[in-house]
C-alpha positions in Angstrom: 0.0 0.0 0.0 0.9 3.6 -0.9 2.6 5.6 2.0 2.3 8.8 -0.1 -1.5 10.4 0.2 -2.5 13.6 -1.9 -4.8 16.1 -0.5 -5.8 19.7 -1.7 -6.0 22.3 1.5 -9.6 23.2 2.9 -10.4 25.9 4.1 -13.4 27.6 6.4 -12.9 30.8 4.4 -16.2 31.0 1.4 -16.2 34.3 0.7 -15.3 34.2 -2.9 -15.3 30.5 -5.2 -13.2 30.5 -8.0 -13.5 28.1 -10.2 -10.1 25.6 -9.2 -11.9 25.5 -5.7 -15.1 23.6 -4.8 -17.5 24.7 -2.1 -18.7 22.4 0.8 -21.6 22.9 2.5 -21.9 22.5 6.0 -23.8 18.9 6.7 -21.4 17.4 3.8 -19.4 14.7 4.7 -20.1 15.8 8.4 -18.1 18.9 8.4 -19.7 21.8 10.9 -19.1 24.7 8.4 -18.9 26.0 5.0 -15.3 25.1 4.0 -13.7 24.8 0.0 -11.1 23.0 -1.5 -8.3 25.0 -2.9 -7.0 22.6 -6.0 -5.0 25.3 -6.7 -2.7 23.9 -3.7 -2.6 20.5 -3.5 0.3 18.3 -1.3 2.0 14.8 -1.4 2.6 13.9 2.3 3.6 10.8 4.0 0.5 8.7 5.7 2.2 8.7 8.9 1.8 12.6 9.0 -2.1 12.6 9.0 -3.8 11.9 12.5 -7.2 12.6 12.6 -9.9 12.3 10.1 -11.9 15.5 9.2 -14.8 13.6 7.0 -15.5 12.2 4.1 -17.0 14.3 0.9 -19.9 12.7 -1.1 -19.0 11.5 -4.6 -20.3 14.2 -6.4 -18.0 16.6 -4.4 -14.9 14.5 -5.3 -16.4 14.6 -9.1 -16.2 18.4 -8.5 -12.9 18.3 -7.2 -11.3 16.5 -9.9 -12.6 19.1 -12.1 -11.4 22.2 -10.2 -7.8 19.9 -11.1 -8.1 20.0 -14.6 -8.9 23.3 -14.1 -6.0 24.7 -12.1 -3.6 22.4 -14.9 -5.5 23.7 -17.8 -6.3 19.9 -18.8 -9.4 19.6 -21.3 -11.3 16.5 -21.1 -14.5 17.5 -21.7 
């Protein structure tokens, strides 16, 4: 198995969504507040380094996730 995990920073900060970040609702994936994705900064870190899980984002959330990717790296798919 892997070692290496890649996440994308979240933030509780909504004011503005551009269009490489993806907006969570509070509820979703049991987080307590409006928080976004920033796919803009995504990291490669080590397993060991994550401690506590936050939640879990429904699949249509991840769907727009990967999308705000392709976005930020300016890859067409669609």
């Amino acid at each position: 198995m892997p070692r290496q995990f890649r996440y994308s920073q979240l933030l509780t900060s909504t004011g503005k969504i551009y269009p490489f970040e993806v907006l969570i609702k509070a509820g979703n994936g049991n987080f307590l507040e409006d928080s976004k994705i920033k796919a803009n900064q995504i990291r490669t870190i080590d397993k060991q380094r994550l401690f506590q899980k936050i939640g879990t984002i429904s699949k249509s959330t991840l769907i727009e996730a990967e999308k705000a990717i392709l976005i930020h790296l300016d890859i067409d798919l669609f």
